[in-house]
N, C-alpha and C positions, 0 to 999 in steps of 0.2 A: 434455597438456591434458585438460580432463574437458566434461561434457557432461550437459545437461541431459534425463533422459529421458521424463520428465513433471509436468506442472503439474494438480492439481484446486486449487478452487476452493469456497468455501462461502460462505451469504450467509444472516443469521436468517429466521426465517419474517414478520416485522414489515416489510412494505411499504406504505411510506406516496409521495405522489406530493409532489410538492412543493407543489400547490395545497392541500392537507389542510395541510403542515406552516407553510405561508405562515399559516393562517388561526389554528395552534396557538400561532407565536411573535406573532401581532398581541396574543392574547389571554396570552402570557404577559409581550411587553415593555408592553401596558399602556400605550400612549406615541405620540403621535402621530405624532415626528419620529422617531424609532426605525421605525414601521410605514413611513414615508414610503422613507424608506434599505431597507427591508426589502423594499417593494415594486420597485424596482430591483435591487437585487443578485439578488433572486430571479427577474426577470425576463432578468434575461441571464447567470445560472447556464450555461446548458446541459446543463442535469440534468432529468429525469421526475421520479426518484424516488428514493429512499435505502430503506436497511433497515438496521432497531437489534433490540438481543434483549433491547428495553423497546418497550413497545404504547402508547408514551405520549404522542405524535405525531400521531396520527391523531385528529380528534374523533367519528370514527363508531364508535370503541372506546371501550370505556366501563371498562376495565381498566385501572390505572396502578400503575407501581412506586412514579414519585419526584414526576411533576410538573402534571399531573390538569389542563395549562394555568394552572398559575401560578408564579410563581416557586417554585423550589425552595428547601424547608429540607435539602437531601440536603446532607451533610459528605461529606469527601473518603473518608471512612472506610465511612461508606454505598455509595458507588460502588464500592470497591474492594470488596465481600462481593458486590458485584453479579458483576460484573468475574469474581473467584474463581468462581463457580458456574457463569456463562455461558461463559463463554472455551474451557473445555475440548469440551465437545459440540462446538462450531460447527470447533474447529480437528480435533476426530476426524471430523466428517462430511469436512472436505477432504484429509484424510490414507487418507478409503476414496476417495475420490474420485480422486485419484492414482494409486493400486494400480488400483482398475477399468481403468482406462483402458490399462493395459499387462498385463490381465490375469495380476495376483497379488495375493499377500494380503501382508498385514504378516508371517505367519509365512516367506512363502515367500521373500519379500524379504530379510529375515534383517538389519535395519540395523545397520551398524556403529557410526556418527556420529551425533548429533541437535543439531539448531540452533535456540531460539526467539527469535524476534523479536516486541517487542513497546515499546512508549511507551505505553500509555493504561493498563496494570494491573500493579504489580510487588508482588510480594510471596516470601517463601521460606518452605518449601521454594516453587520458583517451577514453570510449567505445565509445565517440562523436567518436575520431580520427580512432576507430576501422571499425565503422557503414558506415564511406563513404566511407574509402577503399573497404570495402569486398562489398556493397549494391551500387559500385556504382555512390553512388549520386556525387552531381556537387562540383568540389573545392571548390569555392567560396562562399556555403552555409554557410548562418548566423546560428553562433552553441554559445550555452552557457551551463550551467552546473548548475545544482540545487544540493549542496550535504550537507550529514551529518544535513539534516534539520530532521529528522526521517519519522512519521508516515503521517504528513500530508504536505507532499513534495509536494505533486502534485498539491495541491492548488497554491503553489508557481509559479510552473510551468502553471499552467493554466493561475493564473495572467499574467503574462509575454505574451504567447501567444495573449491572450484579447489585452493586450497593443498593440502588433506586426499587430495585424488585425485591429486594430482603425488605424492606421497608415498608413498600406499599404493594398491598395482594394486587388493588386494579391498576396497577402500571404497566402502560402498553409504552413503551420506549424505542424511538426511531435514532439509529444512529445512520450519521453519511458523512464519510469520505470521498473528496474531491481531491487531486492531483495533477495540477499542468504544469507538470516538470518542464517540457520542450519550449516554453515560453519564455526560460532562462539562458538558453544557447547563449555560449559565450566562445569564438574562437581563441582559445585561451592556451597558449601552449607550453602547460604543466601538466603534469601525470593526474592530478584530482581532474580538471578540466577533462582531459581528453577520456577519460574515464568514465565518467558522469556522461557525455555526449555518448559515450559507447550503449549504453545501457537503458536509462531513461526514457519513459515514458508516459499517458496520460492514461485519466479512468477515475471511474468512480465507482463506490461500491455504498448500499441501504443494507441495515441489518436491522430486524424488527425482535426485540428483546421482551421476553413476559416473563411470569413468574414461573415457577417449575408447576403450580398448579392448576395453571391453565390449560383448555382441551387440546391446542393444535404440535402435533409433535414435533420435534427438533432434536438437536443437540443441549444438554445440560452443562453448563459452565460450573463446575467442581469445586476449581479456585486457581489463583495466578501465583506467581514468584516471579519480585522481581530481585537484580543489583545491580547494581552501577559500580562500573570498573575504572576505577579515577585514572589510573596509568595511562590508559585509552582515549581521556579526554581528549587529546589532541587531532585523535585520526580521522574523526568524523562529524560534520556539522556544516551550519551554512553560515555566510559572510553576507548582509547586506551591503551592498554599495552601492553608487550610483549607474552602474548600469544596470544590476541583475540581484538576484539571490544565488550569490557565489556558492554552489556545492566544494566542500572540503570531503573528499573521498581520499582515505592514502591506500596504497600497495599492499600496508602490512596487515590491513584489517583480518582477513581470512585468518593469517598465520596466530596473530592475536588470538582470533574466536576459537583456533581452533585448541591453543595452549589450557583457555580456562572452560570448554566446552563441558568436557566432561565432569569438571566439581559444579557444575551449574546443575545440569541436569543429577547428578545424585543430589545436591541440595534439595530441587526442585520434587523429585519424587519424592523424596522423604517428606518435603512439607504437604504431601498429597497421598502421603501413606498408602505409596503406593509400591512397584518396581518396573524394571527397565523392559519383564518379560513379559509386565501383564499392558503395555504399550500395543496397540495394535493398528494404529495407523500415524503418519507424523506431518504435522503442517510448517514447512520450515518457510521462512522468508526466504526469498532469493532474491537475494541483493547482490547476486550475482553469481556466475557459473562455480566459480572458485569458491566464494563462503561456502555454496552447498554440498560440490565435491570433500569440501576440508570436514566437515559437518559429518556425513555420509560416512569419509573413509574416519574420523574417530571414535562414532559411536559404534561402528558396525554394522549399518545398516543396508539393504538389502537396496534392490533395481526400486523394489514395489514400494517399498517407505518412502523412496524419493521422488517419484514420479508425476506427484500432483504438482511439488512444486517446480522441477523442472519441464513438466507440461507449462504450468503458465508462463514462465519465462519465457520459454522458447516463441511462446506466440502472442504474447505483450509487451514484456520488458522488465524491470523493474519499476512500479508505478507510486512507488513510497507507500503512504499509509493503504493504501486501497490496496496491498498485492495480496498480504495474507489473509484479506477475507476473499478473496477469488480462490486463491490455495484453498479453506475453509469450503468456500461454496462448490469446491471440483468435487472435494469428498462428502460434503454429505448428498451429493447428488448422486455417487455411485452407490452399488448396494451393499447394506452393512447388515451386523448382525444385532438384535436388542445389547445394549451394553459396552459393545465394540469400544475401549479409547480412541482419543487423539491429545495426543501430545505436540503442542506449538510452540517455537519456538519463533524472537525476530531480533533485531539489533537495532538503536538508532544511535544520535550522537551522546556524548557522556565519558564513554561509550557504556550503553546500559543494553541489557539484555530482561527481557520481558518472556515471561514463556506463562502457559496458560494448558490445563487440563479438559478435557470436554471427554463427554459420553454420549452416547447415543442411544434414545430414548426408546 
């Protein structure tokens, strides 16, 4: 098995509260039945506030890249120079972030592996190709790329690492998720649109992966279950066009998650030979207020099983791949007991559901 031995975390310097951004999309949908819808979904968000690495959100800033409060003329092609220029910083600040925290540097670490995840910026050579120039690391590092999976990319990525550490005793494997959802603002007045603006926002998360044999302790990764619920293909995904990376968000998701929740997770325990009582902590995605309440009230789960992940909402957003390793990094940050579970769960489009075992060492 391998194991998780630290998570940092990074988030732009552009925080804006959601009462600022409420008052930015009134003035950029223009619209009264749009403001109407906007003043409800933003009222039971469960969000404070978001942060984008554009200052264009806020009207007590007076700086703007693309949308200065009106709709944007920004092409898709505009965002992505954006995308290129910003992505890197903010994924090098959570990649020192990582190191600090177990006291080493990137030299001393010496990575073997590197993994980028990412849906809201592609381009080649891509941030892989960016990260070893500028940080450094060794040519010959094994690099791959997780993209365009959405929200629970990072399961993916985690897989993959798991595999890499069953494999090789010295693999030190760096994964990074970057997300600059806010760089697709579209005043777009459909429910997925107005939905997507309600919630979204930026960040990045490093997770440094070893073998279970290595000295520095962590969380152990157990093993994952995934399926994909073809019915659900519809509800969730992205639309390239020529403006933007059109987010497809519908209404019904929650309702959806929350019909097949429960045969998911008894799949999922039994493939981990385990049960629902020997669970002792839960890392859900919060892709938004509603999936986690729906989540919450089927499993039966308590204030304290939900708490990490509506802590990060409330004071991020939804940041796509990078949200459930913040959820991950709230808990193992508090104090556990040798052995303690977590059980993860996260959703992306497909609509597929990714859930993931971890123990603490």
């Amino acid at each position: 098995m391998s194991k998780i031995i630290s998570i940092g975390t990074a988030v732009p310097i552009h925080r804006s509260k959601q009462t600022a951004i409420l008052e930015f999309m009134h003035a950029a949908y223009n619209n009264d039945v749009a403001s109407r819808k906007l003043n409800a979904l933003f009222h039971h968000s469960g969000i404070e506030a978001r942060y984008s690495v554009i200052p264009d959100f806020d009207k007590n800033r007076h700086e703007h890249i693309f949308f200065n409060g009106t709709p944007s003329t920004a092409n898709v092609a505009n965002r992505l120079d954006v995308f290129k220029e910003r992505a890197i910083p903010l994924t090098t600040q959570a990649i020192h972030a990582a190191c600090e925290k177990i006291n080493t540097t990137l030299a001393e670490l010496d990575v073997t592996h590197l993994i980028t995840v990412t849906c809201t910026g592609l381009s080649a050579p891509g941030i892989d190709a960016e990260l070893i120039e500028q940080l450094h690391l060794r040519n010959d590092i094994y690099r791959t790329s997780v993209n365009f999976l959405g929200c629970n990319a990072a399961f993916h990525a985690l897989k993959i690492a798991d595999m890499i550490c069953k494999t090789d005793p010295d693999a030190r494997v760096l994964i990074v998720s970057v997300e600059l959802c806010t760089l697709h603002f579209q005043p777009k007045n459909n429910h997925d649109n107005l939905l997507s603006n309600t919630i979204f926002g930026d960040g990045a998360a490093a997770v440094i992966v070893t073998p279970e044999s290595s000295k520095q302790r962590g969380i152990i990764m157990n093993g994952f279950y995934s399926i994909l619920l073809n019915k659900g293909k519809n509800l969730m995904g992205w639309d390239i066009t020529p403006v933007n990376f059109e987010m497809i968000l519908d209404a019904k998701i929650p309702e959806f998650i929350g019909e097949a929740v429960d045969a998911i997770v008894v799949n999922a325990l039994s493939k981990y030979k385990t049960n629902l009582s020997s669970i002792n902590n839960w890392a859900i995605h919060p892709g938004g207020k509603k999936i986690v309440d729906t989540i919450k009230k089927q499993l039966g789960l308590s204030d304290a099983d939900t708490a990490a992940s509506y802590k990060i909402l409330n004071e991020y957003g939804n940041m796509s791949s990078p949200t459930i390793l913040f959820v991950l990094n709230e808990l193992m940050e508090q104090q556990y007991t040798t052995g303690e579970t977590i059980f993860s769960i996260g959703f992306g489009p497909g609509l597929s559901i990714e859930t993931a075992l971890f123990s603490y060492e």
